[in-house]
C-alpha positions as CSV (number, residue, x, y, z in Angstrom):
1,X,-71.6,66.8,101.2
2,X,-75.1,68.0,100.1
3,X,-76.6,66.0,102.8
4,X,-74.4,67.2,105.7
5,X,-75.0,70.3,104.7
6,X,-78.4,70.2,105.2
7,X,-78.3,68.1,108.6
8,X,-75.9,71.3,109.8
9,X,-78.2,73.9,108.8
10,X,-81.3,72.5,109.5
11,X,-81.2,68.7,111.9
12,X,-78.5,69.8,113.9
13,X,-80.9,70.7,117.1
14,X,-83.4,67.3,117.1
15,X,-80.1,65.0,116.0
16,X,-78.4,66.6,119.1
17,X,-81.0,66.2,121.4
18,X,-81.3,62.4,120.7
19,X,-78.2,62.0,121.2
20,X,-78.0,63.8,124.3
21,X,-81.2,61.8,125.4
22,X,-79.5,58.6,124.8
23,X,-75.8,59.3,126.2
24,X,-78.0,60.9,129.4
25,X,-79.5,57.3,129.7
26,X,-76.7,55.2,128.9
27,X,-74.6,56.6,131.9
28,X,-77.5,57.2,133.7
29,X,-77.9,60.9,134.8
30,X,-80.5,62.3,136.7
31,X,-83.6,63.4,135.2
32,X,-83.3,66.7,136.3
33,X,-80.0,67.4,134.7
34,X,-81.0,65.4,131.4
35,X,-84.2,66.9,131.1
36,X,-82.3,70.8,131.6
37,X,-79.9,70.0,129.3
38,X,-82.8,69.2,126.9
39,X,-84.5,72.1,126.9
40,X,-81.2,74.2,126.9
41,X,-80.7,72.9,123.3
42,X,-84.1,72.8,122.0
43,X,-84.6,76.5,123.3
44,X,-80.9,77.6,121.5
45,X,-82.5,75.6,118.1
46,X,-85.7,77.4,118.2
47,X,-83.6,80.7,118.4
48,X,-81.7,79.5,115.6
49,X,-84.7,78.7,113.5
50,X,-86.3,82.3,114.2
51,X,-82.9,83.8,113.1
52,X,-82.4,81.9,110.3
53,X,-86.3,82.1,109.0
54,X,-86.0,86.6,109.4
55,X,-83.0,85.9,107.5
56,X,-84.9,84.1,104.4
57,X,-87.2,86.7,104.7
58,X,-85.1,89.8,104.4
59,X,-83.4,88.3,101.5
60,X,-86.7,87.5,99.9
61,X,-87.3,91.1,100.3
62,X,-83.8,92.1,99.1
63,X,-84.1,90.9,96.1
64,X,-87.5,91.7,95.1
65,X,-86.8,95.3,96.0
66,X,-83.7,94.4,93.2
67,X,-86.4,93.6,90.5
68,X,-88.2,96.3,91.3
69,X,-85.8,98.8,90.3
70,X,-84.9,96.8,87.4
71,X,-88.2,96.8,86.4
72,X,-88.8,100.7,87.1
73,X,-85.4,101.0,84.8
74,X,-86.9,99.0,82.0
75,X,-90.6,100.3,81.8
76,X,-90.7,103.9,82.7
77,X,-87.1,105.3,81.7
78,X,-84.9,105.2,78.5
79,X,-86.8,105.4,75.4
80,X,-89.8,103.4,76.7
81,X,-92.6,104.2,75.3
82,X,-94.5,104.0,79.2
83,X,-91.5,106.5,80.0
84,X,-93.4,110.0,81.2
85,X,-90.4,111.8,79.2
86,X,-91.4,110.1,75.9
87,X,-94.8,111.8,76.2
88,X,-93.7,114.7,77.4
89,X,-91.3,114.7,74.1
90,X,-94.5,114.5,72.0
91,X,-95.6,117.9,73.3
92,X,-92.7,119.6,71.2
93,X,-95.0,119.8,68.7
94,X,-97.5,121.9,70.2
95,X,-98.2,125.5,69.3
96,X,-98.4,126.4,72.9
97,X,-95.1,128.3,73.7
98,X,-95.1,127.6,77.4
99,X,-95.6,123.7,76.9
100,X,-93.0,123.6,74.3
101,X,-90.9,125.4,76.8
102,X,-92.0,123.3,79.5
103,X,-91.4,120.1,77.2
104,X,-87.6,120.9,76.2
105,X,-86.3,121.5,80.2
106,X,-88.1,118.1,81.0
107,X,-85.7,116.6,78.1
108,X,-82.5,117.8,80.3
109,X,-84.4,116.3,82.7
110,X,-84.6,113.1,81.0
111,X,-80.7,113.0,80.8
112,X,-79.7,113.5,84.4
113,X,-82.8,110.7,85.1
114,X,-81.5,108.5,82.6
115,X,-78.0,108.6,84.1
116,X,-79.2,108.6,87.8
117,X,-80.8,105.5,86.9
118,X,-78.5,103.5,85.2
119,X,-75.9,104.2,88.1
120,X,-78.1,103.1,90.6
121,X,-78.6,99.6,88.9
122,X,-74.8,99.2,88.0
123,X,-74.5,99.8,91.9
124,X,-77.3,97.3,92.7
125,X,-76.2,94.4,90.2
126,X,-72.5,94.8,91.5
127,X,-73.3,94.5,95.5
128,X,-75.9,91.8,94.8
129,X,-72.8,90.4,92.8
130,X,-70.3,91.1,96.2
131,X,-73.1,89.6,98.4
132,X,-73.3,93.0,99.5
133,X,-76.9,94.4,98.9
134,X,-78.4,93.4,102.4
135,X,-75.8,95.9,104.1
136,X,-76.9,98.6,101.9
137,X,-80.4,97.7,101.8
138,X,-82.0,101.0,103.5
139,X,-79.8,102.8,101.2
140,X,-81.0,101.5,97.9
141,X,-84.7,101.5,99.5
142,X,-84.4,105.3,100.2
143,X,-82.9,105.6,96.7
144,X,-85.6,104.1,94.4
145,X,-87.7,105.8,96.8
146,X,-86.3,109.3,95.9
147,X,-86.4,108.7,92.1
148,X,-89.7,107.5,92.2
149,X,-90.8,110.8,94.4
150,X,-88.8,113.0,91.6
151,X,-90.8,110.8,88.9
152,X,-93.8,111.6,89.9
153,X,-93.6,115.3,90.0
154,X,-92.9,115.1,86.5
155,X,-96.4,113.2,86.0
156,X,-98.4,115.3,88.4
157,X,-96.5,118.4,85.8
158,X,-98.3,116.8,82.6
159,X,-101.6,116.3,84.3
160,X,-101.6,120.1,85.0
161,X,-100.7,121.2,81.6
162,X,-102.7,118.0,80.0
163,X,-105.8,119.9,82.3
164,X,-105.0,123.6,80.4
165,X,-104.6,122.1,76.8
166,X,-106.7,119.7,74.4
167,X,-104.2,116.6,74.2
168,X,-104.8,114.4,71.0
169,X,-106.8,111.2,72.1
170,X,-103.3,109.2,71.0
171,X,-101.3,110.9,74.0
172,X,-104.0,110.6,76.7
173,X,-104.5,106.8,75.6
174,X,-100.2,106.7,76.0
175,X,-100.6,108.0,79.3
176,X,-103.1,106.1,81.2
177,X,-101.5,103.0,79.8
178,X,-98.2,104.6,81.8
179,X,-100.6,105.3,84.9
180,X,-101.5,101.7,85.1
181,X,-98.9,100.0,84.2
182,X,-97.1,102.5,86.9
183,X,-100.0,101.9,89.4
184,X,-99.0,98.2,89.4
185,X,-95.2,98.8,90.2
186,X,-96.4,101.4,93.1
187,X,-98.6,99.1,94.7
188,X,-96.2,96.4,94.5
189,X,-93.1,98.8,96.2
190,X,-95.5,100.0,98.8
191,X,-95.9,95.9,99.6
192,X,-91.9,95.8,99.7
193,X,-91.8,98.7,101.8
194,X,-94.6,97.5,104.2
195,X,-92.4,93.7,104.3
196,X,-89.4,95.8,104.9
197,X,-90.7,98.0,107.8
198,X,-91.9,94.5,109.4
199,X,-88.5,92.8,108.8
200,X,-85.8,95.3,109.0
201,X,-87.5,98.4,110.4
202,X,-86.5,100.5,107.6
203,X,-88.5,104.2,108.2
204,X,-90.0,105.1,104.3
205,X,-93.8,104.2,104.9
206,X,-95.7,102.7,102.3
207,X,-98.4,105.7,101.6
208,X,-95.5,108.1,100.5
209,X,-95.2,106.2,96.9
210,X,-98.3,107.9,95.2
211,X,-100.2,106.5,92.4
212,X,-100.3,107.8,89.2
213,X,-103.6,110.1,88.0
214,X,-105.7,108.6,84.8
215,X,-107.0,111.6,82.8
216,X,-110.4,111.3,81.2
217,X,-110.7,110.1,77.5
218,X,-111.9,113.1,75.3
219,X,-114.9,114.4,75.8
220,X,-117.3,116.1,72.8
221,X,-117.2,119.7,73.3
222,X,-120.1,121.9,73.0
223,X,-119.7,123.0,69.4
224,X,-119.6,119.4,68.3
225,X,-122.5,118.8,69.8
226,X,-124.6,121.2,68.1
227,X,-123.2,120.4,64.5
228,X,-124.4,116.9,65.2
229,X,-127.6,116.4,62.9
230,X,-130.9,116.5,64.8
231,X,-133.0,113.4,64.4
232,X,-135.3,112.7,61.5
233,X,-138.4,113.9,63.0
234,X,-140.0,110.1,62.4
235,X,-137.2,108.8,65.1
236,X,-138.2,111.9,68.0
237,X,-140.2,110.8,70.8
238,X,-144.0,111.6,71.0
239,X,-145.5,112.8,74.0
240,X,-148.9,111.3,74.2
């Protein structure tokens, strides 16, 4: 069964035209009409072939657009600690009364993200299940597209208050683990998107998913510079 299968899907057209070659010969057609009839078939099996080979390649994309939101669900939401609402949840502590502030919305933020996110992979898992994620392709691509737009606002948000306040070095090392880890994922859905555009003409363009800013490690301020002791005056420099 295996092997009929296979000669259907893919040695239907050169087992067809042999045989057409030979019954042409046995009862003797013209050239002309044997050699029309030929190209007839081989021209149908190459369209075939084409149609079948942008089908391969549209699922290939299907699916890893599928583990890209499972990965996006699974490294940068929930209680991750690469999630951008788990750093922002260490802010609580600070002293600052407009980044607390700012820190407790983007926890009900969190929530609605958090639900948002785990519908849209029930919904993915179950038409992948149905064989139905191909129809609803552009759907799900303008989806993860649109949470990660909304995600990013919230990490362009703690850049702008991580630029106004002294972070400890623990949360800025948290983060730019998060910005490359996320930097990865980005590059690889703008690659999806760019296949998808070629294969299915779907209209997000790649250049719309942004990558994520690193901030700079901490930097010695001014005051800790001068309590640094001078050097012994046996290590200065002589000028000769």
């Amino acid at each position: 069964m295996y092997v009929l299968r296979l000669i259907v899907n893919w040695g239907w057209c050169p087992i067809l035209i042999a045989a057409l070659a030979l019954v042409g010969y046995a009862y003797e057609w013209p050239m002309w009409v044997l050699a029309a009839v030929l190209v007839i078939v081989l021209i149908i099996g190459l369209v075939v072939a084409i149609a079948r080979a942008g089908e391969k390649e549209l699922e290939h994309a299907s699916l890893k657009l599928k583990q890209l939101a499972g990965y996006f669900n699974r490294r940068f939401m929930g209680d991750s600690s690469l999630s951008i609402f788990v750093i922002i949840r260490s802010l609580l502590t600070s002293d600052n009364a407009r980044v607390w502030g700012w820190a407790r919305e983007c926890e009900v933020g969190q929530r609605i993200f958090n639900t948002w996110c785990n519908s849209f992979i029930d919904r993915v898992e179950s038409d992948i299940s149905a064989r139905r994620f191909i129809i609803y392709l552009r759907t799900y691509q303008s989806e993860l597209w649109l949470i990660t737009s909304h995600y990013q606002e919230f990490i362009e948000q703690f850049c702008e208050v991580a630029q106004s306040i002294e972070l400890p070095p623990e949360i800025i090392d948290q983060y730019n683990r998060l910005a490359v880890e996320y930097n990865a994922f980005v590059q690889n859905f703008r690659d999806n998107i760019a296949e998808l555009r070629r294969i299915a003409r779907t209209e997000i363009e790649p250049p719309s998913v942004k990558f994520a800013k690193e901030l700079p490690g901490k930097q010695a301020t001014k005051q800790e510079e001068e309590e640094k002791p001078s050097k012994p005056p046996h290590e200065k420099g002589h000028i000769l």
